[in-house]
N, C-alpha and C positions, 0 to 999 in steps of 0.2 A: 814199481815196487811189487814184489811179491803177495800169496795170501799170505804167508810165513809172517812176512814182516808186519804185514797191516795188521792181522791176528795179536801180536804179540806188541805192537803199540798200542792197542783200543785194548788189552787185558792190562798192560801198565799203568794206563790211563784211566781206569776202572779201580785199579789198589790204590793208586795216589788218592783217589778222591774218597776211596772207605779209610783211608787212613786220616784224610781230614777229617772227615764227620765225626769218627772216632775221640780224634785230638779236643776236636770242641764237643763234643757229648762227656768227655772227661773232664774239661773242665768249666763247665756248666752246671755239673751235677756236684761239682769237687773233689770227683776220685781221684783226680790226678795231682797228688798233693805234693809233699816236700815240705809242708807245714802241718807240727800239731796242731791239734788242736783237744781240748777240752769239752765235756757236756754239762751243761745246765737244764736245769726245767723250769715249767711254769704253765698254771692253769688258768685258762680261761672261760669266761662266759659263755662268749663267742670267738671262734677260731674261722670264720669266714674266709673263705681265700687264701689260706695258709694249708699246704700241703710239704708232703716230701722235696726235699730240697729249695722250698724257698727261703731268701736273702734274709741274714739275723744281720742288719747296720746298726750302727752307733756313730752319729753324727753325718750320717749319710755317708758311712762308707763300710763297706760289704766288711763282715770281722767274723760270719760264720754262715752255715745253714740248718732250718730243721728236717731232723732226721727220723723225728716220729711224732704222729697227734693221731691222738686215742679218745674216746670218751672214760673217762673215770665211773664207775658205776654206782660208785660212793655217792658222789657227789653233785655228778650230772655234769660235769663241765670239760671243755676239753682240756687233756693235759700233754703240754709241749714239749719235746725234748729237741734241746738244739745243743748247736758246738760254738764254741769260742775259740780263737787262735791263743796258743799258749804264750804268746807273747802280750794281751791282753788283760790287765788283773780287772775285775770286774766289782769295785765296790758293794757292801753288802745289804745295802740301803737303794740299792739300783730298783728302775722300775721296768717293766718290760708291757709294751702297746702293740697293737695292731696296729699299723698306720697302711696308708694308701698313696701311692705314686705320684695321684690326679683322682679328677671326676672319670676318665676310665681305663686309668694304671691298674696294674696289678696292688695287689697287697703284700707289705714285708714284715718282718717283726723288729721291732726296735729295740735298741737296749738305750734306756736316761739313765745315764751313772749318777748315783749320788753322791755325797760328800764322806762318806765314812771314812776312817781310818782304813778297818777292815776287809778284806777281798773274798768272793766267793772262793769255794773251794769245787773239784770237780765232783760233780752228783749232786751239789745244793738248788735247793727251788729258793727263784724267787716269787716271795712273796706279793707286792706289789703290781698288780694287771690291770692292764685296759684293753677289753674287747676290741675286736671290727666295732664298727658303725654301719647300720642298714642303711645306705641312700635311700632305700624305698620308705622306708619309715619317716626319715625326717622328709621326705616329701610329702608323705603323708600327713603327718603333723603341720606344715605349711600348708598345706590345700585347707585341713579341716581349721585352718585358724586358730590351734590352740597350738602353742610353740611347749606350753605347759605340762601338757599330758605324757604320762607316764605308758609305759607300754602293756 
């Protein structure tokens, strides 16, 4: 074989694989769509472990990502803006939680549909939130023996 040749298989060889990471950094982040989708928000306490682009599930299956968290100055609490697939109607009595993977998964946002009639529309907050939870805290509370106390 030639340098010619070898040159130009180890530069082929080099595209092929930026075009893979590309392929999966597209759709990991979910630029690489073909699905609308919709935004909702929602404010939290605590927004621990939720960053750009992590998982919005509903019944443990991936239905959107969020796409901003801000602190609200008003208010002090973080405030979430995620997407929902437009084929998704989203009750308007839903509740939206931090939950956690495992004792040491990552964190996702949930969406609990409730029972309404009525569906979000795209821009509505919902109402309804439950923070992260500190493992450090509730160990703490278990070490000090008061399962009681308040933070």
């Amino acid at each position: 074989m030639s340098e010619n040749t070898t040159e130009v298989l180890v530069g082929g060889a080099v595209l092929a694989a930026a075009a893979g990471f590309l392929i999966y950094a597209g759709q990991l982040t979910g630029v690489s769509g073909g699905q609308t989708e919709y935004q909702l928000s929602a404010s939290f306490r605590s927004a621990d472990g939720i960053d750009i682009g992590t998982d919005v599930r509903m019944a443990g299956v991936k239905v959107g990502r969020v796409t901003q968290v801000e602190l609200d100055p008003a208010t002090y609490r973080a405030k979430t803006i995620f997407t929902v697939r437009d084929s998704i109607e989203v009750p308007d009595d839903s509740a939206v939680l931090v939950s956690s993977e495992g004792l040491l998964g990552g964190n996702f946002v949930e969406i609990q549909p409730g029972g309404s009639p009525f569906y979000l529309a795209a821009g509505d907050e919902i109402e309804f939130t439950q923070g992260s939870v500190s493992l450090i805290s509730l160990l703490m509370k278990f070490v000090a023996g008061n399962p009681d106390a308040t933070e």
